[in-house]
MDTraj code that builds the backbone (N, CA, C; nanometers):
import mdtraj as md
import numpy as np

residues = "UNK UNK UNK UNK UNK UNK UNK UNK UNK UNK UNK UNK UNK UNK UNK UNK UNK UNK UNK UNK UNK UNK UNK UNK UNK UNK UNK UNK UNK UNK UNK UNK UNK UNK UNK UNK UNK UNK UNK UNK UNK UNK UNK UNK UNK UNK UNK UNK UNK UNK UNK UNK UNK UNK UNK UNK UNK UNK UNK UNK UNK UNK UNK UNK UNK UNK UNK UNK UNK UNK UNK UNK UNK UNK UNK UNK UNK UNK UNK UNK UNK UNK UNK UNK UNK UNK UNK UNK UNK UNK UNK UNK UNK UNK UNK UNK UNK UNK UNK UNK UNK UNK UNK UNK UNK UNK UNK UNK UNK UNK UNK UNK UNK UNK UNK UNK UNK UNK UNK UNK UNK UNK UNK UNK UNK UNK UNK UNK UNK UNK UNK UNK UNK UNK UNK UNK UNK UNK UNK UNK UNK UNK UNK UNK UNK UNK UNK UNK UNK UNK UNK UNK UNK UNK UNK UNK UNK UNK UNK UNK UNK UNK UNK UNK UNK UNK UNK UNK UNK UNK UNK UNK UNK UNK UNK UNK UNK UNK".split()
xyz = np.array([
    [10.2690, 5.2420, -1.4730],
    [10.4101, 5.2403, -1.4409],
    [10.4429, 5.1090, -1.3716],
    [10.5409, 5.0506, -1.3806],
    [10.5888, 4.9636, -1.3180],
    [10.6167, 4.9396, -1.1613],
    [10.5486, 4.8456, -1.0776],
    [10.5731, 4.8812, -0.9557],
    [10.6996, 4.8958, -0.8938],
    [10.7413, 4.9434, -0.7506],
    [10.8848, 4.9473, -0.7216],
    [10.9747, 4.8419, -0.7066],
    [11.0789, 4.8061, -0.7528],
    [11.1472, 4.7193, -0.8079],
    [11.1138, 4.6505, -0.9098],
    [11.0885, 4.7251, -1.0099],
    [11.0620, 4.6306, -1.1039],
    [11.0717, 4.7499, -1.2174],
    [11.1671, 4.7096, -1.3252],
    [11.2219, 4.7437, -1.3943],
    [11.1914, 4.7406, -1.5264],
    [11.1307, 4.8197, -1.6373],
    [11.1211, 4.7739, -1.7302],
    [11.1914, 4.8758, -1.8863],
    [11.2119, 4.8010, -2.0210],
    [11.2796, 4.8830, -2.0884],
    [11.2375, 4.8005, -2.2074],
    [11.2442, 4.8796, -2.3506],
    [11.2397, 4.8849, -2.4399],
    [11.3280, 4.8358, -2.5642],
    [11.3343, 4.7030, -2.6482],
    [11.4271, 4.7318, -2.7157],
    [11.4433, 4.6845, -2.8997],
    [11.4787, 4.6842, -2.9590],
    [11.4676, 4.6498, -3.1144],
    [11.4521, 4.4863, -3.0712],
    [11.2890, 4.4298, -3.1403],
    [11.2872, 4.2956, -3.0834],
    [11.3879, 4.2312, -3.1959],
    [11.4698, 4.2865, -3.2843],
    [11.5923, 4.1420, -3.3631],
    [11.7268, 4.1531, -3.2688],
    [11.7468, 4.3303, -3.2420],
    [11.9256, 4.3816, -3.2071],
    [11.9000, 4.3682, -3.0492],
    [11.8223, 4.3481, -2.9979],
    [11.8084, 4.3585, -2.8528],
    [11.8316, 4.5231, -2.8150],
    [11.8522, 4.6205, -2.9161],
    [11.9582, 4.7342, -2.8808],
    [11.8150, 4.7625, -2.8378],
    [11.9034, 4.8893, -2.7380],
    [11.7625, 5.0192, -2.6457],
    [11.6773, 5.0796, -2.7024],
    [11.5812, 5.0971, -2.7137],
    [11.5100, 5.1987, -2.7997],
    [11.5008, 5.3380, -2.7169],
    [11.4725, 5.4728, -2.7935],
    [11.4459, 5.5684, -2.6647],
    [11.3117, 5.5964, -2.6290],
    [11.2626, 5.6879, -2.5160],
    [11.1953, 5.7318, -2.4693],
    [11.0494, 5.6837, -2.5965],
    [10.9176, 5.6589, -2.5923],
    [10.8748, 5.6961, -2.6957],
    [10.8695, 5.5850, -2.8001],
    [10.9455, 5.5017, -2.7994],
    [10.9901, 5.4275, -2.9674],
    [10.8943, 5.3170, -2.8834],
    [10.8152, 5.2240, -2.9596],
    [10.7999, 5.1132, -2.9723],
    [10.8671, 4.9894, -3.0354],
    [10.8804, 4.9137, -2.9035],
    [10.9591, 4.7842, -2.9699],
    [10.9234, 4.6796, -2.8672],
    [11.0494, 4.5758, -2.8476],
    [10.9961, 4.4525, -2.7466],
    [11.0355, 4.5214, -2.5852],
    [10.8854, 4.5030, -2.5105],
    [10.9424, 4.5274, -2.3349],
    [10.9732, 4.3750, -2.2754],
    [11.0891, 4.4621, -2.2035],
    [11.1563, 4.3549, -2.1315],
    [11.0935, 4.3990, -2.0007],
    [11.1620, 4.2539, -1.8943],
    [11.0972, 4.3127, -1.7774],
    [11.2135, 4.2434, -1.6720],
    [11.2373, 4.3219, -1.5564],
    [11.3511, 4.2647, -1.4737],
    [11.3090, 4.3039, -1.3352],
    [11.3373, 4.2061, -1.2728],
    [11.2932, 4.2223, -1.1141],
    [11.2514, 4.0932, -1.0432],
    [11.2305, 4.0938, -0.9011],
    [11.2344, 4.0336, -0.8374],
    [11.1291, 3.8836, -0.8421],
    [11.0449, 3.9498, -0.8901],
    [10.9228, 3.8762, -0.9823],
    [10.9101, 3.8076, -1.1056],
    [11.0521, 3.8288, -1.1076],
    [11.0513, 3.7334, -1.2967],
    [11.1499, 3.5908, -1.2379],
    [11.0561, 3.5191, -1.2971],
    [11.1191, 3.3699, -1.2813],
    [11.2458, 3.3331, -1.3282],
    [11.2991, 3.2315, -1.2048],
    [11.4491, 3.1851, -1.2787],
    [11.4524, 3.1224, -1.4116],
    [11.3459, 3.0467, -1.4509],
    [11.3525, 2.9904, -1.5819],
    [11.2744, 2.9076, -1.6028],
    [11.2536, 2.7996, -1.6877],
    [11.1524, 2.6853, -1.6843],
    [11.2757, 2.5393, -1.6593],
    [11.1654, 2.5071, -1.5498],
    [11.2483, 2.3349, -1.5414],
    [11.2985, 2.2702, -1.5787],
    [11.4157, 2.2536, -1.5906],
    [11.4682, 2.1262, -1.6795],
    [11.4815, 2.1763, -1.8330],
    [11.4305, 2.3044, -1.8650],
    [11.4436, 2.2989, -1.9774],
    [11.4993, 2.4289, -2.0348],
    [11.7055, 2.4718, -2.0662],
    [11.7737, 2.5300, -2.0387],
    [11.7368, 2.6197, -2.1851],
    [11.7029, 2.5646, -2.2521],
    [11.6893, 2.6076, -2.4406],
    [11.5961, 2.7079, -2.4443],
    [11.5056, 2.6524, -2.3733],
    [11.3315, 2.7815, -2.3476],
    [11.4127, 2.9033, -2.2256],
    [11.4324, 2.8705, -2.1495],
    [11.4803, 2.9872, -2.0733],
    [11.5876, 3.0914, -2.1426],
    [11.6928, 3.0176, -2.2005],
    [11.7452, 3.1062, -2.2630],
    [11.6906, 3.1733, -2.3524],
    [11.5668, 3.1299, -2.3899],
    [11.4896, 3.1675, -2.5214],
    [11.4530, 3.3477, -2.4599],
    [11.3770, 3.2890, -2.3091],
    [11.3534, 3.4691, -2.2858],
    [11.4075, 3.5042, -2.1938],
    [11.4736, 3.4564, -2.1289],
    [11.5826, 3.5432, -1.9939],
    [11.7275, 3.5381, -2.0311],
    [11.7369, 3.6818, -2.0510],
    [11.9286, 3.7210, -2.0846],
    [11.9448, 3.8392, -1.9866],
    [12.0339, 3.7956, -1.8887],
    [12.1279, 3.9177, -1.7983],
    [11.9465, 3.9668, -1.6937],
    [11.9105, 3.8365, -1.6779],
    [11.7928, 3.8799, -1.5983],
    [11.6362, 3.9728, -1.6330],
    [11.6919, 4.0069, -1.7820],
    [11.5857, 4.0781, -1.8317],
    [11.4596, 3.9260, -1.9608],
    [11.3556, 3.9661, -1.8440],
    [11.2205, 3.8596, -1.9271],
    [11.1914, 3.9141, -2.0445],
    [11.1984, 3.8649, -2.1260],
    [11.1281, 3.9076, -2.2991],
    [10.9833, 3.8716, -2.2768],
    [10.9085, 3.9280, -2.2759],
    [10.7612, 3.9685, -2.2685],
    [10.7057, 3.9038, -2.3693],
    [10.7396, 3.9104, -2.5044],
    [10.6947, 3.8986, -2.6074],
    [10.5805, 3.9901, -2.6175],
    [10.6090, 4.1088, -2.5513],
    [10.4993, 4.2173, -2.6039],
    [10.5505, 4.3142, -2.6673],
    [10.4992, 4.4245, -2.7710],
    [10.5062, 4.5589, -2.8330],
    [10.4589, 4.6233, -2.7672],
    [10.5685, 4.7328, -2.6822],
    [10.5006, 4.8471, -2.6103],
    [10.5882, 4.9724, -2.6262],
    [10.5359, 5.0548, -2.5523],
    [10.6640, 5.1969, -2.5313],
    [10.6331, 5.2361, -2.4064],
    [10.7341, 5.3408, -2.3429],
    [10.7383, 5.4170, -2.2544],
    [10.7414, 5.5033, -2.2528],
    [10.6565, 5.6155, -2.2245],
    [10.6518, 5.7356, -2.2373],
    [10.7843, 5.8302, -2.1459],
    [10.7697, 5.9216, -2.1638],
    [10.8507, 6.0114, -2.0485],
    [10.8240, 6.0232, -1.9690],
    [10.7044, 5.9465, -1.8541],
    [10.6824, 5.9817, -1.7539],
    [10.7168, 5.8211, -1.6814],
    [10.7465, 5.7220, -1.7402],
    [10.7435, 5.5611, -1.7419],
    [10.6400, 5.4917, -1.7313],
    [10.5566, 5.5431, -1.8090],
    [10.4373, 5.5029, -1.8184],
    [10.3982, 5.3765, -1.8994],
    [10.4146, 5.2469, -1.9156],
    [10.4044, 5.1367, -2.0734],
    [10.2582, 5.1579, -2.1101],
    [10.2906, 5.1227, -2.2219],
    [10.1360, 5.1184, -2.3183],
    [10.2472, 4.9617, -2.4003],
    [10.0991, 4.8961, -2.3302],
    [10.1513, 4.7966, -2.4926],
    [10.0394, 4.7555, -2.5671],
    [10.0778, 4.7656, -2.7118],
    [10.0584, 4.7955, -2.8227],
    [10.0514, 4.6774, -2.8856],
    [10.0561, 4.6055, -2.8182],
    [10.0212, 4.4129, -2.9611],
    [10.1789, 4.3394, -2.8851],
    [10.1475, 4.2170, -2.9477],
    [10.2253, 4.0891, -2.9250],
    [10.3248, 4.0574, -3.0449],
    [10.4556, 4.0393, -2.9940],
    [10.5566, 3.9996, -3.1111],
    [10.5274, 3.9133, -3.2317],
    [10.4080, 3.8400, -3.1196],
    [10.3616, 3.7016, -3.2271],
    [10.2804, 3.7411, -3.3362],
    [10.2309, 3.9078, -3.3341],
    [10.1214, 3.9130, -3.4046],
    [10.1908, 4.0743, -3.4887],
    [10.3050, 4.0194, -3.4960],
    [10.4031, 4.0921, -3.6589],
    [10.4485, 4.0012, -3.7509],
    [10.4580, 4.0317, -3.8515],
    [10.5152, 3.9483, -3.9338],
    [10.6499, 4.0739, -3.9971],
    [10.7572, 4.0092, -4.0269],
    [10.8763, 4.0625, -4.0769],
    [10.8987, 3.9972, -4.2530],
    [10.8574, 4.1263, -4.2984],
    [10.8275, 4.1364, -4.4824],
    [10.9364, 4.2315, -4.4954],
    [11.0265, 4.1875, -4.5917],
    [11.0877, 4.3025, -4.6667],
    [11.2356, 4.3725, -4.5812],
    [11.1821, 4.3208, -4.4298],
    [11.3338, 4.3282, -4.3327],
    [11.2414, 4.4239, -4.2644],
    [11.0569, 4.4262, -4.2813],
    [10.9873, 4.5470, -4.1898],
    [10.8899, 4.4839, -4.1175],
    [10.8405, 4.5568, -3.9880],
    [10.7673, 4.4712, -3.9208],
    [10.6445, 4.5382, -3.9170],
    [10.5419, 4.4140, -3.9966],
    [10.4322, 4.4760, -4.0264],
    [10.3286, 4.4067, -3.9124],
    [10.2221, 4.5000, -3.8286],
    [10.1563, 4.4738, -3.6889],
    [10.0222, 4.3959, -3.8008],
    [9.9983, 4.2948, -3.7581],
    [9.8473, 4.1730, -3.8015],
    [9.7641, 4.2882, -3.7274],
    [9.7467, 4.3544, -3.6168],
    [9.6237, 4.4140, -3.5232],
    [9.6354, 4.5005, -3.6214],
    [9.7113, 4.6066, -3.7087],
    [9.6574, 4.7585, -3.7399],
    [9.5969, 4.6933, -3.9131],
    [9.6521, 4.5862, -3.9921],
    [9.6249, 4.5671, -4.0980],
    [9.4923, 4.4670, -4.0584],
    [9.4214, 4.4166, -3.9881],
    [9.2835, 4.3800, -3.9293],
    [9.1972, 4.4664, -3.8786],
    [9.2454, 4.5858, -3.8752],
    [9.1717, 4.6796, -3.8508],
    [9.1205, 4.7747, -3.9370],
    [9.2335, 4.7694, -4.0203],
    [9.2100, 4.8260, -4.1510],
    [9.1330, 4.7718, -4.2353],
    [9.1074, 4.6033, -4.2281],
    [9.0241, 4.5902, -4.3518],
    [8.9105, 4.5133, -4.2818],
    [8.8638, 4.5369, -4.1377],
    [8.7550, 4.5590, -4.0714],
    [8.6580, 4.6624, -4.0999],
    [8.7558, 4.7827, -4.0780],
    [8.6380, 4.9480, -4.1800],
    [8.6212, 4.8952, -4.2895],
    [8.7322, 4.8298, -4.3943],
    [8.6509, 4.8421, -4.4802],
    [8.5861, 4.7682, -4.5285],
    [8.5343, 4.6154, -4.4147],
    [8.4227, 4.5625, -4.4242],
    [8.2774, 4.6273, -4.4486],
    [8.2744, 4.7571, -4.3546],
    [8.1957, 4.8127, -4.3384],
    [8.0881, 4.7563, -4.2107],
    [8.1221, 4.6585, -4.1371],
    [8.0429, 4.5738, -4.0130],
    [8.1236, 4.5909, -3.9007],
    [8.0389, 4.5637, -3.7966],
    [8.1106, 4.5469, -3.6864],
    [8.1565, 4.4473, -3.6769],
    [8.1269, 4.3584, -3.6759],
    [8.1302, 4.1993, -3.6667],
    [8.2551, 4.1792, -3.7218],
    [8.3174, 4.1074, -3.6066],
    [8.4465, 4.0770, -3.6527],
    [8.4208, 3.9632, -3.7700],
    [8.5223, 3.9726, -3.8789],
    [8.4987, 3.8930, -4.0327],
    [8.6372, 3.8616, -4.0487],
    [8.7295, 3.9253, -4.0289],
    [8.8874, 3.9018, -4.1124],
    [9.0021, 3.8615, -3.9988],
    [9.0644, 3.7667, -3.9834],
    [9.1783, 3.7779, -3.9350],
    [9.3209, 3.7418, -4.0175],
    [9.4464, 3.8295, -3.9787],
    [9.5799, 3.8119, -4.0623],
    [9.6252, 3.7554, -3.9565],
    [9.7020, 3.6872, -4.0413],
    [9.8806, 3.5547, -3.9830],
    [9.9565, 3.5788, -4.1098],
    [10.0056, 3.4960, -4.0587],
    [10.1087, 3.4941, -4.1688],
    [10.1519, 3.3468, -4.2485],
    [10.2506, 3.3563, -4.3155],
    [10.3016, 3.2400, -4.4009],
    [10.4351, 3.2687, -4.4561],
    [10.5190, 3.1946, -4.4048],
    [10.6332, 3.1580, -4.5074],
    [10.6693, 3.1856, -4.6395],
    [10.7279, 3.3146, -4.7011],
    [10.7611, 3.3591, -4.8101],
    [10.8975, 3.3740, -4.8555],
    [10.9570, 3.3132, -4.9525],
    [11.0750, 3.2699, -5.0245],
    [11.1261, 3.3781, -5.0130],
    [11.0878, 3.4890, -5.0818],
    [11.1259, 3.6195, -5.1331],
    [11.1585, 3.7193, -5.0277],
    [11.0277, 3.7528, -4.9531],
    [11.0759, 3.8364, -4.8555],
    [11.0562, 3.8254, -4.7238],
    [11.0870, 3.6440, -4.6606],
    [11.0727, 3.6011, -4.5237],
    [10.9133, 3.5423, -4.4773],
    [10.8404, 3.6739, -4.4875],
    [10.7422, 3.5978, -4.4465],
    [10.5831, 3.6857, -4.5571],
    [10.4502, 3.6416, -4.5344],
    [10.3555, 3.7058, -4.6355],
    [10.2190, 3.7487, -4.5129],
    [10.1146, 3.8079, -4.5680],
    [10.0230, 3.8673, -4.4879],
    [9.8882, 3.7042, -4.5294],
    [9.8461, 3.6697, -4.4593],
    [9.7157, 3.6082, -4.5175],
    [9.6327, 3.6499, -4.4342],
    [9.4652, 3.6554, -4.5112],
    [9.3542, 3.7042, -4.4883],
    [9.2659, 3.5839, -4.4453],
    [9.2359, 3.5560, -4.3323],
    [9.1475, 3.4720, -4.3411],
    [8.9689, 3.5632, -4.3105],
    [8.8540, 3.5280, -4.3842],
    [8.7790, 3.6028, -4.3832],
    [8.6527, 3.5696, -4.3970],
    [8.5201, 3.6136, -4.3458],
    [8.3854, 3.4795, -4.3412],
    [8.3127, 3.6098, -4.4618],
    [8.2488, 3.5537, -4.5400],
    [8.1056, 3.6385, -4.6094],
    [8.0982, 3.7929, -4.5803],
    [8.0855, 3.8091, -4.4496],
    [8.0544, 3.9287, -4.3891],
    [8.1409, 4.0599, -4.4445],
    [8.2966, 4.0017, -4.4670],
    [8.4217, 4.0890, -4.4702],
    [8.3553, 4.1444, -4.6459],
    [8.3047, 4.0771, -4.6997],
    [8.2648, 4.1417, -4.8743],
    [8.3311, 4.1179, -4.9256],
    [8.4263, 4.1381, -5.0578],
    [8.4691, 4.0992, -5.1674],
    [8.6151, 4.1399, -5.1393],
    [8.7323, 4.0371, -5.1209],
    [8.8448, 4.0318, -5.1194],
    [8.9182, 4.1629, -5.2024],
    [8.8661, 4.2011, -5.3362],
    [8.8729, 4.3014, -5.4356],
    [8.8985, 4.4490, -5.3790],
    [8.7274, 4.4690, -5.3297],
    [8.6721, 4.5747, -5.2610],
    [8.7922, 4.5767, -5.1576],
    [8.7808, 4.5449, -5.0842],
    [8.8733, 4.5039, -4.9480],
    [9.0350, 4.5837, -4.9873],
    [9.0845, 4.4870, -5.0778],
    [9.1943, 4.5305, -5.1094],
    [9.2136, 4.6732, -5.1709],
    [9.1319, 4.6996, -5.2695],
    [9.0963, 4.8477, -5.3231],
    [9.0989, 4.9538, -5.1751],
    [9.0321, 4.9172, -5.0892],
    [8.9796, 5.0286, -4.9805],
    [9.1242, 5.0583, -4.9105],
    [9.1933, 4.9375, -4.9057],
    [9.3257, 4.9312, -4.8036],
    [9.4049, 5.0644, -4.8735],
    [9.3833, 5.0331, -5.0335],
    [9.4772, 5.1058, -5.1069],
    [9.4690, 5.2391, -5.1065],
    [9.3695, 5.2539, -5.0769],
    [9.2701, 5.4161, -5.0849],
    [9.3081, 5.4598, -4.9652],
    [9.3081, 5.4228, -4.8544],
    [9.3427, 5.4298, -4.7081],
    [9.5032, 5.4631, -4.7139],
    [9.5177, 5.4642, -4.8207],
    [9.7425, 5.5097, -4.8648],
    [9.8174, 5.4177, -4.7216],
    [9.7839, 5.2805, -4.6718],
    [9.8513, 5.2237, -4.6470],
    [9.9754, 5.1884, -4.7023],
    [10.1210, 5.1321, -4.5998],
    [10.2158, 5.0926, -4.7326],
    [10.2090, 5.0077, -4.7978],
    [10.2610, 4.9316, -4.9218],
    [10.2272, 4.8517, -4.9489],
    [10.2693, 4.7345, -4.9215],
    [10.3362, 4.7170, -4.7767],
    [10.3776, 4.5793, -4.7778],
    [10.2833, 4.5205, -4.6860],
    [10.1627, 4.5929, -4.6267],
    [10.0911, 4.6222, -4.5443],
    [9.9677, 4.5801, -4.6121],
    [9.9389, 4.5590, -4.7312],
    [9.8332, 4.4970, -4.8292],
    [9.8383, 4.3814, -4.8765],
    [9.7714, 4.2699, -4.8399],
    [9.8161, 4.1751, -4.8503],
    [9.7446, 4.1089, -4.9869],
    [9.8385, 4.0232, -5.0968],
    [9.7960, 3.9961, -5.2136],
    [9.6777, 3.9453, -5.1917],
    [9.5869, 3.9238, -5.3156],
    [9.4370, 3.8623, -5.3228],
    [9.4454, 3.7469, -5.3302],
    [9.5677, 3.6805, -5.3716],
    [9.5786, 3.5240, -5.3518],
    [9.6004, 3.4712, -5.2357],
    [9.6251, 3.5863, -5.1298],
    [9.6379, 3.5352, -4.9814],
    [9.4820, 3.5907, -4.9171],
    [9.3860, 3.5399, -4.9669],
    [9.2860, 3.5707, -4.9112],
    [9.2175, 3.4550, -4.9270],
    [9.1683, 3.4092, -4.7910],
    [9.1038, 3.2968, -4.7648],
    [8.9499, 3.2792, -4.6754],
    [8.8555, 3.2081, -4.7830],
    [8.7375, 3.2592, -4.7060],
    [8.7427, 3.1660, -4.6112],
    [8.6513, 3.1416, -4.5107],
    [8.6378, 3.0576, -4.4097],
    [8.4915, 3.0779, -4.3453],
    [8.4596, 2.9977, -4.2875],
    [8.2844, 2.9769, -4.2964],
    [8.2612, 3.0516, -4.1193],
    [8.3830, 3.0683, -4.0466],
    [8.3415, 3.2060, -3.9450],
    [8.4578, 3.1555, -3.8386],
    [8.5563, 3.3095, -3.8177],
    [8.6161, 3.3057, -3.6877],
    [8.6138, 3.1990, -3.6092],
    [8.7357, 3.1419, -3.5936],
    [8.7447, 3.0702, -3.4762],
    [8.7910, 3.1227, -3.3384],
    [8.7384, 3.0707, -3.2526],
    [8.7134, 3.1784, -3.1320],
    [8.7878, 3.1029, -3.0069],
    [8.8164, 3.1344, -2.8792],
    [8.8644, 3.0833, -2.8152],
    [8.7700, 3.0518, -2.6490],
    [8.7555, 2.9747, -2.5857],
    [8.6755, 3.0139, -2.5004],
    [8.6515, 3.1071, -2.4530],
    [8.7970, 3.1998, -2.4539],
    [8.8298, 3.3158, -2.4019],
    [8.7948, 3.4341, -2.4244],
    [8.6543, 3.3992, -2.5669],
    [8.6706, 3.5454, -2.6653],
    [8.7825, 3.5758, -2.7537],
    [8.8788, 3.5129, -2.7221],
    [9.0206, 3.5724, -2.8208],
    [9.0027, 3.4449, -2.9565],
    [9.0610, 3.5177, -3.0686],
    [9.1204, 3.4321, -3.2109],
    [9.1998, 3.3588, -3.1719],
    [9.1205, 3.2435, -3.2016],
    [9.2366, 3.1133, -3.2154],
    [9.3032, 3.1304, -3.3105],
    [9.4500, 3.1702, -3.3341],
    [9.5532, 3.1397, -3.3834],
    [9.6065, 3.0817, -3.4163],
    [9.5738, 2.9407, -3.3514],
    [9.7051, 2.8373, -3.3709],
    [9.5761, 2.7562, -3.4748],
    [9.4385, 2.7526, -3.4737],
    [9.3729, 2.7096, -3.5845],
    [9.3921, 2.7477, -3.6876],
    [9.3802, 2.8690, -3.7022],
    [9.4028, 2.9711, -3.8112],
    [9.5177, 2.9336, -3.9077],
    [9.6634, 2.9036, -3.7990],
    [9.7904, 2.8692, -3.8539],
    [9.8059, 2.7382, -3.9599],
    [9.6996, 2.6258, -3.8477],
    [9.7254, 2.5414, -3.9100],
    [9.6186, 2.5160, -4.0412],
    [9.5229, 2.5843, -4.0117],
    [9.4503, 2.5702, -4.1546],
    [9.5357, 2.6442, -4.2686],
    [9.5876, 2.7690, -4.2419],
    [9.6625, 2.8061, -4.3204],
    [9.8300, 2.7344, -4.4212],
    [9.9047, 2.7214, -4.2691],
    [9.9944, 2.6749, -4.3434],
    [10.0607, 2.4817, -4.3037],
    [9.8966, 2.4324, -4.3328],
    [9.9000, 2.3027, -4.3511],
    [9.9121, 2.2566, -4.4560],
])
top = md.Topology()
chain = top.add_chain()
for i, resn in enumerate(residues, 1):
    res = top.add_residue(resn, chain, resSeq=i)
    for name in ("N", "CA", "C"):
        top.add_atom(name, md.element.get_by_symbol(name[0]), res)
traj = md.Trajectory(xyz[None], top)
């Protein structure tokens, strides 16, 4: 729960509108503890502070008791079709059906004419046959905007990692959509 004074809420990350009790969307956060803005630089602040509420850039919900759970990073949806499809649950999905533990696959995205944006696979040896992969997703009755074509599958010779343990991303991006 949020400590006292400090405020937090839920809302459609395009309409800004409320979500209820329960719904996952973008948490905002308001209180005494959220910064006036960044220095000198009026464009970024407005980017995440409106009427005092911080855009997190996280996916979470609130239960009925005000409890947050968050659930992944704005940065790590992509919007296909006018739907927002989560990179963490479709990496997870075609992690099983690597059949390894070993992390092998990570999704981003790319720039798509048609319907905004596309899923890409980046993926080392380990992940098995792009084919297989895609077959298993299908079997798994995922939707299908949630399957990402076989031409967006890209091998790569192993995860790039961050000091941090976390996926470098912004490698990923630019190998991708360089």
């Amino acid at each position: 729960q949020p400590t006292p004074g400090i405020a937090a809420r839920i809302v459609h990350p395009e309409t800004q509108a409320p979500l209820p009790t329960g719904e996952e969307g973008l948490l905002l956060i308001k209180g005494p503890n959220v910064m006036k803005g960044y220095l000198n630089q009026p464009e970024k602040t407005a980017a995440v502070l409106r009427d005092g509420w911080y855009n997190t850039g996280d996916i979470a919900r609130i239960d009925d008791q005000g409890y947050v759970f968050l659930t992944g990073r704005l940065s790590r949806f992509s919007k296909i079709g006018g739907e927002m499809i989560p990179h963490g649950a479709v990496e997870e999905a075609l992690q099983q059906a690597s059949g390894t533990d070993e992390p092998c696959v990570a999704v981003i995205s790319k720039p798509c004419e048609n319907k905004g944006e596309q899923l890409v696979v980046c993926y080392t040896d380990q992940a098995g046959d792009p084919e297989a992969l895609v077959a298993d997703l299908k079997d798994r009755n995922l939707p299908n905007l949630w399957i990402p074509r076989l031409s967006n599958f890209i091998r790569i010779p192993e995860l790039p990692i961050l000091g941090t343990g976390k996926l470098d991303l912004n490698t990923l991006n630019t190998l991708v959509n360089a």
